[in-house]
Steps between C-alpha positions, in 0.01 A plus 500: 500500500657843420499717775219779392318190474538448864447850576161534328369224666634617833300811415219351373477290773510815771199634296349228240139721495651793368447619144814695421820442655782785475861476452702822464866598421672829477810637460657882536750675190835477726705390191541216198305249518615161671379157569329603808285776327330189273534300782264680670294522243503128378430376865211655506392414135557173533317450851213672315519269174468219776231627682283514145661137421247421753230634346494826723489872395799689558673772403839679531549852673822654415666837660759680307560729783683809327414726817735284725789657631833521379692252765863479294609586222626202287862434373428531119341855582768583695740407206320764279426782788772412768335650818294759392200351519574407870314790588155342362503224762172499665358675137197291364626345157261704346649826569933355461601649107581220281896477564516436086284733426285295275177456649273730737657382816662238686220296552383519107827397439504169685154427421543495144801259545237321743259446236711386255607241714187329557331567162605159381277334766220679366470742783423826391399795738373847441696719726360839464228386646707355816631853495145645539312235688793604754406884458149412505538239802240253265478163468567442062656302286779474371562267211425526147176378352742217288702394848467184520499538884238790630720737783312696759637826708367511896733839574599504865672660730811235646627746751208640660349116484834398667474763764145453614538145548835571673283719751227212536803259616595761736186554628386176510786383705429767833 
């Protein structure tokens, strides 16, 4: 049994009455693309292709979280900008210039490379409209009409989620 297999029964199981089951995946612009970006993307995929091998309903959420902050700034920009762009650490991707002055921005720039790198699986996401569900705070989607998997946007707010349920720990253990 492949493991999503085991995973969407596991979930199934937990909940076998309910008629759509949710996986969801995102990622943030930081830099090039890597085998954890599509790994994050293709666990959740293939949990959800598992979940409908079973006759369920499911469908695939994905965040392309362009708003995140800058944490670091990776070695091959730092080979083309040295440490200028130190100074737009803690600068959503959104707002960082692209550092080869190409695209929009930093985080156009990665997430064209991004999207090129999953295209051949068929994936194919409409990413303005991640950029204004997030302005919007909506619920849309995200994928083209001809992707073969359909991509939803739930726009949250990590840090402020993060803090609140920091404070109910606290509180919680008076």
């Amino acid at each position: 049994m492949h493991w999503s297999e085991e995973i969407a029964q596991r979930v199934i199981a937990r909940n076998p009455e309910k008629e759509e089951y949710v996986c969801a995946a995102g990622i943030s612009p930081s830099g090039s693309v890597h085998i954890g970006n599509f790994r994050d993307i293709a666990t959740s995929l293939f949990v959800c292709k598992a979940i409908e091998k079973q006759g369920k309903k499911a469908r695939l959420l994905f965040s392309w979280d362009d708003f995140d902050r800058c944490r670091k700034i990776p070695a091959n920009v730092q080979a083309v900008v040295g440490s200028d762009y130190d100074k737009y650490i803690g600068s959503p991707y959104v707002d960082i210039p692209d550092p080869w002055g190409c695209h929009e921005n930093y985080a156009k720039h990665f997430e064209e490379e991004f999207l090129k790198g999953i295209e051949p699986f068929g994936i194919k996401l409409d990413l303005e409209q991640n950029e204004k569900g997030f302005r919007q705070s909506n619920v849309m989607t995200l994928s083209t009409p001809d992707s073969t998997v359909k991509v939803f946007l739930i726009p949250t707010n990590e840090e402020l989620m993060i803090a609140r349920d920091t404070l109910e720990i606290v509180n919680s253990l008076k």
